[in-house]
N, C-alpha and C positions, 0 to 999 in steps of 0.2 A: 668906791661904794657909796650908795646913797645913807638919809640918814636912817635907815631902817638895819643900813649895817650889813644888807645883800647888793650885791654886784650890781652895775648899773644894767639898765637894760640894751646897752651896744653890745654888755659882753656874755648876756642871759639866752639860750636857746628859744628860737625863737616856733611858736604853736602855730603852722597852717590857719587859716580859716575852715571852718566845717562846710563842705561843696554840697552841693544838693538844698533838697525840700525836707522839711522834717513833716510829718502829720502833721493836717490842720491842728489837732487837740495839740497836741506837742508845741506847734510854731504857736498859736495863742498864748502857753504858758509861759512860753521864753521872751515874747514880746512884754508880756506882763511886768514880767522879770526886770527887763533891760531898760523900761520905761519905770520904774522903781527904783534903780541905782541910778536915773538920767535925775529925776526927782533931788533924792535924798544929797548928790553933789550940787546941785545948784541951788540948793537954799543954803549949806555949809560947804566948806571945804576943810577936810576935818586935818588935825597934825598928823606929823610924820608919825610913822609907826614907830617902833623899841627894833633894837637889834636883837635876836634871836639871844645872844648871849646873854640881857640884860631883861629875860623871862621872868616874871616873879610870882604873877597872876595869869591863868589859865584856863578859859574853858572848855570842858566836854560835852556835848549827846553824845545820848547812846551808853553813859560810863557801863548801863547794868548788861549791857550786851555781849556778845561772844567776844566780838574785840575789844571793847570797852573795857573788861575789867583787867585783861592785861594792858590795855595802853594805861589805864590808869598805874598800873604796878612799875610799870619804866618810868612813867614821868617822874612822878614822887621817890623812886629809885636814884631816876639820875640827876636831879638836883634837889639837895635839902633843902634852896630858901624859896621853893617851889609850892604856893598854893594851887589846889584845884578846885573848881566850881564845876558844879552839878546842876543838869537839870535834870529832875525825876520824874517821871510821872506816881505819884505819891497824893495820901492825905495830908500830909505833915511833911518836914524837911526830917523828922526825927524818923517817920517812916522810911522817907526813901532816903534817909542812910542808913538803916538797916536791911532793907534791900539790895543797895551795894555793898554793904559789905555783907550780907550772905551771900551774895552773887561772887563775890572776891573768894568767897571764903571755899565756896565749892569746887573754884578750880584751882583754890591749893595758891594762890597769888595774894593773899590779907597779912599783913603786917600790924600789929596794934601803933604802932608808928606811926602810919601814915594818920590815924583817925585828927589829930591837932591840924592837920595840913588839908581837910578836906571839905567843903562845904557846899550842902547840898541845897536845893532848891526846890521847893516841889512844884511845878511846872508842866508844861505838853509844848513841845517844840513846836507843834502844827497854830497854833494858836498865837494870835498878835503878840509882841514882845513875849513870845514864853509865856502865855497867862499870868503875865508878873508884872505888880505895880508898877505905875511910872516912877515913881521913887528908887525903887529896887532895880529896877531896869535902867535907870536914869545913873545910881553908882556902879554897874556891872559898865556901863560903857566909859565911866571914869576908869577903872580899875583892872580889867581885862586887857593882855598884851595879844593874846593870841588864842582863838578858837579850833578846836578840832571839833567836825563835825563829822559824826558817825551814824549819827541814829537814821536808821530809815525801817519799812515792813520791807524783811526778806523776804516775799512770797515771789518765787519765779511764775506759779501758774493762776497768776492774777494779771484781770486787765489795767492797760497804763486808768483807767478813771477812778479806777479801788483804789489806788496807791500814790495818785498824784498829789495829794491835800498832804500827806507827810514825805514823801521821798521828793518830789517836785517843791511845795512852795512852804515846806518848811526850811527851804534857802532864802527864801524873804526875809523872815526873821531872824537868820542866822549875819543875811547882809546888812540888815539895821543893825546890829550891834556892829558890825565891823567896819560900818561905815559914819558912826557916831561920834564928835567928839575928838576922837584920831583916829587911825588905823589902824586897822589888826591883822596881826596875820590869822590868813585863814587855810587852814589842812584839811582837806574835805578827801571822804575815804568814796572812792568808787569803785567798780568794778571791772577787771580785763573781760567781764561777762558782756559787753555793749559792743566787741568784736564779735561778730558772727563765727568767725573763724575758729577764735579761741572757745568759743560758746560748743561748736561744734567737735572742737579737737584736731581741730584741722587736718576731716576727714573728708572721704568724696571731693564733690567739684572745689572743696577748700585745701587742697592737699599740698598745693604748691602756693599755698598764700603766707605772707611774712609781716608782724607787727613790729617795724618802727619804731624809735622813740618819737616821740613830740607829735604822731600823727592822729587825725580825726578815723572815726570808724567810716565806713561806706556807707551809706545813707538808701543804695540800691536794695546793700544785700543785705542790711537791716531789715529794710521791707518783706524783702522776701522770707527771712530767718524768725521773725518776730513777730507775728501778728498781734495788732496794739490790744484784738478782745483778749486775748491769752497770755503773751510775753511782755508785759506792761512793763514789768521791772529795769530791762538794759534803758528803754524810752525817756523813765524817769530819771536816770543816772545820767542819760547824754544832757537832757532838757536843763537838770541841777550843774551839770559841767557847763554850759556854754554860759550860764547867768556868771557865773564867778569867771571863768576867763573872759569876758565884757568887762565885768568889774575889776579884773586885773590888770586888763591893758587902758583904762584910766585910775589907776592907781595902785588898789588895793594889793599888797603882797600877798600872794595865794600860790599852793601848788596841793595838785591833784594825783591822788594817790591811788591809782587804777591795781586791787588786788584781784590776787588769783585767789579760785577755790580754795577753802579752807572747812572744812568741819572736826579738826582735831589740833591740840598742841602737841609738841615735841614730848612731853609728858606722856601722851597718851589720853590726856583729857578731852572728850569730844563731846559731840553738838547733837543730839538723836534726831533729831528734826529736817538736817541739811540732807537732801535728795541723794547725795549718794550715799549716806547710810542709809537711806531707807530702800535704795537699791538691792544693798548686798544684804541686810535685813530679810527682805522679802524673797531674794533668794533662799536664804537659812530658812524662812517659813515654810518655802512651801517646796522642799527639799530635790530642788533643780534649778538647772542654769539655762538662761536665754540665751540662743546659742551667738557667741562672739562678745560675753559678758568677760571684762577683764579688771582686775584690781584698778581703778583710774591711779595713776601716779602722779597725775598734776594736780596734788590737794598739798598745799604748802602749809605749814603748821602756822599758828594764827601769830603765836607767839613771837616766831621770826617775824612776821612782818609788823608784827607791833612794833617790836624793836626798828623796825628798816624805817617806819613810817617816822617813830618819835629821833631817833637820831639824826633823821635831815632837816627836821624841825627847828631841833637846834644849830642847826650848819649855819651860819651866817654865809659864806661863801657858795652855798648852792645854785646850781647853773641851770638848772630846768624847772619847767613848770610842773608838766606831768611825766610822773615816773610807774612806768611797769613791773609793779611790783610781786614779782614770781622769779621761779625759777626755770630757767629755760632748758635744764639737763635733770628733769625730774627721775631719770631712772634709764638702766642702762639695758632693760630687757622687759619684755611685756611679762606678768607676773599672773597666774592663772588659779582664780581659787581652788579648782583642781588641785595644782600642787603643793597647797598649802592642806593637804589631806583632808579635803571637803569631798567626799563623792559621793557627787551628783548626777545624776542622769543629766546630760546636756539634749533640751527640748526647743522647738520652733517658737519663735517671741510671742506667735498668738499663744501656744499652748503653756505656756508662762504665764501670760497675761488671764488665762479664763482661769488656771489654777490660781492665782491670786484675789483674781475676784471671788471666786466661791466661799473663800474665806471672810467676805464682805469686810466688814469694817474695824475687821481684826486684822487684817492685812498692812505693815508697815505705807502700802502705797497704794491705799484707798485714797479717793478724789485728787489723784494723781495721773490719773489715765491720759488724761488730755495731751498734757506738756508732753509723758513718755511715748504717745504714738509719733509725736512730733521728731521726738529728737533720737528715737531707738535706732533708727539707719545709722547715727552720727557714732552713735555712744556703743552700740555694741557690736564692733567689728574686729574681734578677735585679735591676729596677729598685727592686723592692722595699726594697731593703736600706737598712739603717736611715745618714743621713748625719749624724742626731745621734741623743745617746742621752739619753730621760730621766730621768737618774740626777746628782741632786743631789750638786755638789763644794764644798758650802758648808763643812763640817768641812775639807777639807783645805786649801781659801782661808784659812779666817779663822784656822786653826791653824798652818799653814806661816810661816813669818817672811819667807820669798826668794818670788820671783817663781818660777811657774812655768810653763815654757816646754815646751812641746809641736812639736817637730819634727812639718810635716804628712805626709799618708802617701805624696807622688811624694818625697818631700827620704829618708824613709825607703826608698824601695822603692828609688831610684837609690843609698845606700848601701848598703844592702843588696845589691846585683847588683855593685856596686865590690867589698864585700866576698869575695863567691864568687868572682867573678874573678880575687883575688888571691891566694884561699886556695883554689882549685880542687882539688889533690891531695888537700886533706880533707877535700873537700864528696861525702856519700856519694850525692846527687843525683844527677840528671841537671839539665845547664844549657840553659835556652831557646836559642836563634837566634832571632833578630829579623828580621823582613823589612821593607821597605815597598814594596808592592805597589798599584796604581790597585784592581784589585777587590776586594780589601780593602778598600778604605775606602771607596768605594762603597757596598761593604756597609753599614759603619758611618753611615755618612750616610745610607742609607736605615732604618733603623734611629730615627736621633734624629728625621726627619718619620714617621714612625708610630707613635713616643711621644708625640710633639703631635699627630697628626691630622694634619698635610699634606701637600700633593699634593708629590711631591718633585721634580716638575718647575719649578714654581713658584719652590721653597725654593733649587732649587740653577741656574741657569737654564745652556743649553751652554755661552756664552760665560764663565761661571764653572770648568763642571767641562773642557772644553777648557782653563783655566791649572793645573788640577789635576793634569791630562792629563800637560802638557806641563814641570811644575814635578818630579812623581815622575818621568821620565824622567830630567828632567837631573842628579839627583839620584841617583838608583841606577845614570849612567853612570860608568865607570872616570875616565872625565876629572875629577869631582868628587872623585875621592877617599877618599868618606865610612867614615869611620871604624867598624864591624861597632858599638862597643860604643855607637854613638850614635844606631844606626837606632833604636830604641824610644823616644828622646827625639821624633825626628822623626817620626815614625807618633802617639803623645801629641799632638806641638804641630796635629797637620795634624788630626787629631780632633776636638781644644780647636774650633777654627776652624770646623769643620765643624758643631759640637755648640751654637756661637756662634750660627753664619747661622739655622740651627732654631728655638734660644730666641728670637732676635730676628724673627724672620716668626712665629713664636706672640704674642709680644707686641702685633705691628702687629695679629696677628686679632682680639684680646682687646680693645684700647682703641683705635678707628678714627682716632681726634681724633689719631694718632700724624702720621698722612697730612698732615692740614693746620698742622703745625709748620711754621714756616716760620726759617730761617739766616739772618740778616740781619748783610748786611755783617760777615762775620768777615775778623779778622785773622791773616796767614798770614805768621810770620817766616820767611825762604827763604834766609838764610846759607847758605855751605858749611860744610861740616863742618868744626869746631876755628877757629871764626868767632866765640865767643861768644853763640852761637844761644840755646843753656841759659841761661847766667847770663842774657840779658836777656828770654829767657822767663819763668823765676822771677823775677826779679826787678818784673817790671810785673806780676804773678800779683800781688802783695801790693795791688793797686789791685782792691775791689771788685767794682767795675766791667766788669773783666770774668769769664766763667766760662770754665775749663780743665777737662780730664781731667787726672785725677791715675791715676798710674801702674794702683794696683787695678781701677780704672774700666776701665780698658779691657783688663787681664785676662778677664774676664767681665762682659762690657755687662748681663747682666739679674740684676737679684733674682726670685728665685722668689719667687711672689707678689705684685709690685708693688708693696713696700712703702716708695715710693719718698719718702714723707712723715713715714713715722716716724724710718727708719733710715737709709736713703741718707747716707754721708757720715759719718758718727757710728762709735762705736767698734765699735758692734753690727751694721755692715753687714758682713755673709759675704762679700763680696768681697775684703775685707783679708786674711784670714787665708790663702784662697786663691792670693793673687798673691802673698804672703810664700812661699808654698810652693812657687810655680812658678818666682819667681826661687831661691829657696836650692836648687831641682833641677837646674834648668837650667846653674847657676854664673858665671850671666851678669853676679853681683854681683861676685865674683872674677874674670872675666875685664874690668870695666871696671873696678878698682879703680884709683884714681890717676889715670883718664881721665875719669871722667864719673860722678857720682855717681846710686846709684840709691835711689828712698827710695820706698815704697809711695804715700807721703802727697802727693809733689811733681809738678810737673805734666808730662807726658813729650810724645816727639812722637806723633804721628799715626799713626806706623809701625803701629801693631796694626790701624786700621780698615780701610786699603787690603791689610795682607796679609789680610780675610777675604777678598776678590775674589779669591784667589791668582792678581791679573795684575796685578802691579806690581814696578816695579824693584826695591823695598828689599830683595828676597831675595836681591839680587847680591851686597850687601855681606856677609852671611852666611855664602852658600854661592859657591863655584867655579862657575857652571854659565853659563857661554858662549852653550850655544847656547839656552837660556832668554830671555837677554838681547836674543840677535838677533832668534828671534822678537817679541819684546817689540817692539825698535826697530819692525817691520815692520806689527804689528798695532797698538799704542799702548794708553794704558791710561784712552781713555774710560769704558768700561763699568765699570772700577774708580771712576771718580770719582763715577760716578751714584751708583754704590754706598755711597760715603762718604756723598754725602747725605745718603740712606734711613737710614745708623747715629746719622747726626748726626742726625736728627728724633726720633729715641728719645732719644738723649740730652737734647736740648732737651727734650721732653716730661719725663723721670726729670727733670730741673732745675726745671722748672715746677711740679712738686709737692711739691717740698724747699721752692722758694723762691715759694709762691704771690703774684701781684701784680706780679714781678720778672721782667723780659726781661736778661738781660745780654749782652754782645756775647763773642761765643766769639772766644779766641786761642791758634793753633795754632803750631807750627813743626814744620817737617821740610827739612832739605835737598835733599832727593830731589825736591821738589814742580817743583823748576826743570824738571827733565827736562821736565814735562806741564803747562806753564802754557799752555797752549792748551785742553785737558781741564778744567783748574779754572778756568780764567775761564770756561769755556761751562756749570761747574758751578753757580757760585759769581761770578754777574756784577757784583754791590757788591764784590768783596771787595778789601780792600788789604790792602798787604806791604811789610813791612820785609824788608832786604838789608840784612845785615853784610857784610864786607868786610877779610879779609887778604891778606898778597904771599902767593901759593902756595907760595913756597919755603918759606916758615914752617909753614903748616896741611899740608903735603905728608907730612910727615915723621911727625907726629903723625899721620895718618888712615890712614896704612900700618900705623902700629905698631898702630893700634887696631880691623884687620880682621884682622891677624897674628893677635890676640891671641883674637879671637872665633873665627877659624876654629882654631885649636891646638885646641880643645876635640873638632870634630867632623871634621875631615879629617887626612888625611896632609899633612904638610908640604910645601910647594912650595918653590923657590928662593926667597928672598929680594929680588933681581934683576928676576923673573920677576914677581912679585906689585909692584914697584914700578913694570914697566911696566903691566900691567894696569890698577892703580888710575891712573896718571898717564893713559892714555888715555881712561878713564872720567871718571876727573873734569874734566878738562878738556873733555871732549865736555858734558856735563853743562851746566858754566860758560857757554858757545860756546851751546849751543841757550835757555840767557837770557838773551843777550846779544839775540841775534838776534829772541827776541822782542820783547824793549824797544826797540830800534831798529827795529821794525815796527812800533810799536804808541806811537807818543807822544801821544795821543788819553788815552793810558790812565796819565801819567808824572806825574799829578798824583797816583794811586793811590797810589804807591810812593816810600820815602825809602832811602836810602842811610845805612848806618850803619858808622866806621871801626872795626874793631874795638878799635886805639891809643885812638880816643878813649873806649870807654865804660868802657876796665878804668881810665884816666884819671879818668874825672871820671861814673860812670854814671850820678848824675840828672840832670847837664847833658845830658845824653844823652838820656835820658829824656824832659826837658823840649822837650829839641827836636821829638821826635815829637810829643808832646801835641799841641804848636802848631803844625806841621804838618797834622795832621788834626781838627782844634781843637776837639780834648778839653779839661776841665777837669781840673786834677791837683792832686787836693784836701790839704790837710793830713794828714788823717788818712792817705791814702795814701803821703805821703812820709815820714812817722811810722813806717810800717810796712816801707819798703821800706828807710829807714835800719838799720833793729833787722836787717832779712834778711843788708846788706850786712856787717852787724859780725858776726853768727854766720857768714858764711861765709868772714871774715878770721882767727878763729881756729878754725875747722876747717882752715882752707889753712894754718896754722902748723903744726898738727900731721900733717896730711897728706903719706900719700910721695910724692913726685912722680912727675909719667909721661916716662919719659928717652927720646929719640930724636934720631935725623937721616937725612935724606936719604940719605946715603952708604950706613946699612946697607942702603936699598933700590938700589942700583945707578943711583941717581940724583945728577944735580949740578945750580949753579943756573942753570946756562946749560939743561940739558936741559928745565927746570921754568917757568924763563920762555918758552922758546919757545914750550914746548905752548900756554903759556897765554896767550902772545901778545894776543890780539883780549880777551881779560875786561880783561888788565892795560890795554891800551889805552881800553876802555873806562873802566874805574874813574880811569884818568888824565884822561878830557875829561872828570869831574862833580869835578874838582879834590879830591877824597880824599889822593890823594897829600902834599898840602899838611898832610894831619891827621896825618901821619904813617906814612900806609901805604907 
């Protein structure tokens, strides 16, 4: 290492030269530039810089900015003997720090902490030394370790001559300081916008293009992409880049921080001004879509990359100059405000463009016409849209020291609309309504079979869109309740579902051998709920032997592509990151916390594959909807079981080719299954089932609290009282219809074991062991090996875990009410002598 404390430069990534001509105006600027820092070395040769660890004093532009007020919040975050210096545009420095810190303060990032550690300056970065004394300018270059520079005019639809005097040559003055006295490092924020490629989405004639680490843009298809009267802005970021990589390669420590789109935080805090809110804005104004208009996914939250920026800052060890800093797997499916229950007429981009204008200058995207006839080919081409980007994040990987975490784009879109909602009086927008509507998604379902090619009679058959039917109804009646701000969650889910059933009949056309998968004898654990259903699910999971769905899995059944032998299962299957992003939307993690744990990786029930049918009960326990239910009772939900099968042959099949050679016996659970054990044995006629087993008084109390707790999210609140008789009839009707089976059907009682639930939190591979030998499995070493190591991790996870508090009573229940109901189970479970185990 040099004495700066970074790698020497034999062992630093080494930056190309920039090939080509830039604009005269541009090459004028840089020559300016470069004959500025040939100057300022050859009167001084100033000391070695500080090592990144040995930061104490810091400057920023830009602090009051979008990224400014979170970089300021990391830096003073991650080290306390960290001062910051300011330069403001202010009358006073007393002004522009309270400027910053209302700027701080509005995105929720102000600490009264930091105020001792901050000091501001009132200043104009465009102007000699900062418009700041030579005195004061004279200690900032004593005292100053390291500059970050951010500030510049975001205007994309300005020419480079409007914006050159601050985004071009207020690099002058940022390289007098850094070249005064000693060196500084310098962080200078740019943009991955100065790629044409990236700029475009790497669409049309860009579709096969790839961004590099360490590489220069193309200078041709800048020309072409950018014209200097109108896209001035990439111009002045290239022009400000090559002045400081000059000055790096005789000396100066620098690295360039080329970010992606951003106009929101991980929060949900955003930016009303940045072009693609004023996109999707003006689509809500003027209530239609230009057709091939899609949610963009590659807008990174500002806050990540504040973080990515200030953590390599302090890396002493960093190996690059310029790092790309985005994310290259912004999203695993194009995402269509359609289905986020917007319905809009989708119109031609002129017929867009004129109803926009008529609205004149009350239009989110007045005096914007320009830039969007320019770039609408790029930006709105439907399915088109890029769901990765490739643009190499190897420099900010291997430079970064922390993990970095990428909120997906529904976890962001759903903070984001929390956001407006709560800050309404100063969102200068107009805000969507949400609807869910049957023709609507109709729509949208006809849509995903003509992206495949299929017939959509086939794809969707009546007795399916008849639950669809009959599921939006009950759903958008008053009786449900539903909550205005949760329709778009539920128009999304019912979408997901529909966009499911498509991928999965594409797949069956694609590989036939799907048809002749055959389910042999699975196992189907049929507990009530808060029965220990989970724990002895996962828990016999750790046996081989058999194969489960893990949570992701059934977020999204298919890989695009099929590539079900390389990735399936592995870190690299796009399904994980996915169903990470639909549970942290949904909030479905926080709503079962302390009940029921949920983990991408672990094996969950069944519920997802019977709600493709939308004709099945599990959406009772969800939603309020009654007369969903009754139908239900009246019609039954064979046609959904068929349907499991057909998911489950894909499945089997996706497993077959992960595990070639390898048949394993599939183990399911779901509670609900009791309802339709008539359905699923006529499904599924090998199959056996385990039945766990509590007093209802006990599992009563907890299953209330934990529909309470799922519906607070998306309905108006019901009584208490009310919601404890509902479930107690329900469940126990539930209980009562598998009773009645099993007591018809003792032909069949060799199938099925009885499990107490006392005894398996007691003793669970005694427990365990009994089944084995029951249906006479062998239950190998290795598998009790494994299933011991599960029990001890989740003995100290339950240590530190909050608990889930309840009782009957808050639901208007007692245990005389709770036994009676359920009179005929209890009696049941009493003649197979359970009771004796402790139930």
């Amino acid at each position: 290492m040099n004495q700066a404390g970074l790698l020497s430069s034999a062992t630093r990534r080494r930056v190309p030269p920039l090939t080509g001509s830039l604009p005269p105006h541009c090459q004028r600027d840089l020559n300016t530039l470069r004959g500025f820092v040939r100057d300022v070395l050859t009167r001084a040769t100033p000391a070695e810089a500080v090592s990144p660890t040995a930061f104490r004093h810091v400057l920023v532009t830009g602090a009051t900015g979008f990224l400014g007020r979170f970089l300021m919040r990391d830096l003073l975050t991650r080290e306390s003997r960290l001062t910051v210096h300011c330069i403001v545009r202010a009358d006073t420095p007393e002004h522009g720090f309270e400027r910053l810190k209302a700027n701080m303060e509005h995105a929720e990032v102000w600490d009264d902490a930091f105020a001792p550690r901050i000091r501001v300056y009132a200043g104009d970065i465009a102007e000699p030394r900062f418009g700041l004394s030579d005195s004061r300018f004279g200690v900032l270059c004593e005292e100053i370790d390291a500059v970050y520079h951010l500030a510049a005019t975001l205007s994309l639809s300005s020419s480079y001559r409007a914006i050159r005097r601050v985004n071009s040559f207020s690099i002058r003055n940022v390289l007098d300081l850094c070249l005064h006295t000693r060196y500084k490092h310098l962080f200078y924020a740019s943009t991955m916008g100065i790629f044409p490629e990236y700029f475009c989405s790497f669409a049309r004639e860009y579709r096969e293009s790839r961004i590099d680490d360490q590489i220069q843009p193309d200078l041709p298809s800048m020309k072409r992409t950018f014209p200097l009267g109108l896209l001035g802005y990439p111009w002045s970021k290239v022009v400000a880049e090559q002045a400081i990589l000059f000055a790096n390669v005789v000396g100066l420590p620098a690295a360039i921080f080329r970010l992606s789109q951003t106009s929101m935080a991980s929060t949900g805090y955003t930016q009303p001004a940045n072009i693609t809110q004023r996109l999707f804005s003006a689509v809500v104004d003027a209530g239609m879509i230009p057709r091939g208009f899609t949610l963009q996914s590659n807008n990174d939250p500002v806050d990540t990359l504040s973080r990515i920026c200030t953590e390599i800052s302090f890396n002493p060890e960093r190996r690059f100059t310029i790092y790309n800093c985005c994310n290259p797997t912004p999203s695993y499916t194009t995402v269509r405000v359609e289905e986020l229950g917007l319905d809009y007429p989708e119109v031609s981009y002129q017929a867009f463009k004129r109803a926009c204008q008529a609205r004149g200058d009350a239009s989110p995207l007045a005096r914007y016409w320009a830039l969007l006839d320019h770039v609408a080919p790029y930006w709105l081409r439907g399915n088109d849209s890029a769901t990765s980007l490739p643009v190499s994040d190897r420099a900010i990987r291997e430079d970064c020291p922390v993990k970095i975490e990428w909120p997906g784009p529904l976890t962001r879109y759903v903070r984001y609309n929390r956001w407006i909602r709560e800050h309404r009086d100063e969102w200068p927008h107009p805000v969507p309504r949400r609807r869910l509507k049957l023709e609507h998604l109709l729509r949208q379902a006809r849509r995903y079979a003509d992206d495949h090619g299929l017939c959509f009679d086939s794809t969707y058959p009546e007795w399916m869109l008849d639950g669809l039917r009959r599921l939006v109804e009950a759903i958008t009646s008053p009786e449900a309740g539903m909550l205005d701000t949760r329709i778009g969650h539920v128009s999304f889910d019912f979408c997901r579902m529909l966009r499911n059933n498509a991928e999965l009949a594409a797949e069956r056309r694609r590989y036939p051998e799907i048809d002749r998968q055959k389910v042999a004898q699975p196992v189907f654990i049929v507990g009530i709920n808060r029965t220990g259903t989970t724990y002895l699910h996962r828990l016999m999971t750790r046996d081989s032997r058999f194969w489960v769905l893990r949570a992701f899995e059934y977020v999204e059944p298919v890989i695009p592509g099929g590539d079900y032998a390389g990735i399936a299962g592995t870190p690299a299957d796009p399904r994980r990151p996915l169903a990470a992003d639909v549970f942290e939307a949904s909030g479905i993690i926080d709503s079962f916390a302390g009940v029921h744990q949920i983990d991408i990786d672990e094996p969950e029930e069944d519920i997802p594959i019977l709600r493709l049918s939308f004709k099945a009960g599990v959406f009772g326990a969800r939603y309020h909807i009654p007369q969903y239910e009754s139908w239900l009772e009246e019609s039954r939900s064979r046609e959904a079981y068929r349907h499991h099968r057909r998911v489950m042959q894909h499945y089997n099949y996706q497993r077959t080719q992960s595990h070639p050679g390898v048949q394993g016996q599939w183990l399911f659970k779901m509670p609900t299954h009791l309802r339709e054990l008539e359905a699923l044995f006529d499904t599924y006629p090998d199959a056996l089932f385990i039945q766990t087993h509590r007093e209802p008084v006990q599992f009563m109390g907890s299953w209330c609290s934990l529909v309470e707790q799922i519906r607070a999210k998306i309905a108006e609140p019901r009584p208490s009282e009310v919601l404890g008789a509902e479930q107690l009839r329900g469940m126990s009707r539930l209980l009562h219809r598998a009773v009645d089976f099993r007591n018809a059907h003792p032909e069949l009682e060799h199938r099925w074991i009885d499990v107490s639930y006392y005894d398996l939190v007691q003793d669970p591979l005694a427990v365990v062991g009994r089944i084995y030998d029951h249906f006479g499995w062998s239950l190998e070493s290795a598998a009790v090996t494994a299933m011991d190591a599960w029990l001890a991790e989740q003995a100290e996870r339950r240590r530190s875990e909050k608990r889930h508090r309840y009782d009957i009573a808050d639901y208007g229940l007692t245990r005389e009410m709770v036994d009676a109901a359920f009179a005929r189970y209890r009696a049941f479970v009493s003649e197979r002598g359970l009771r004796e185990s402790g139930l």
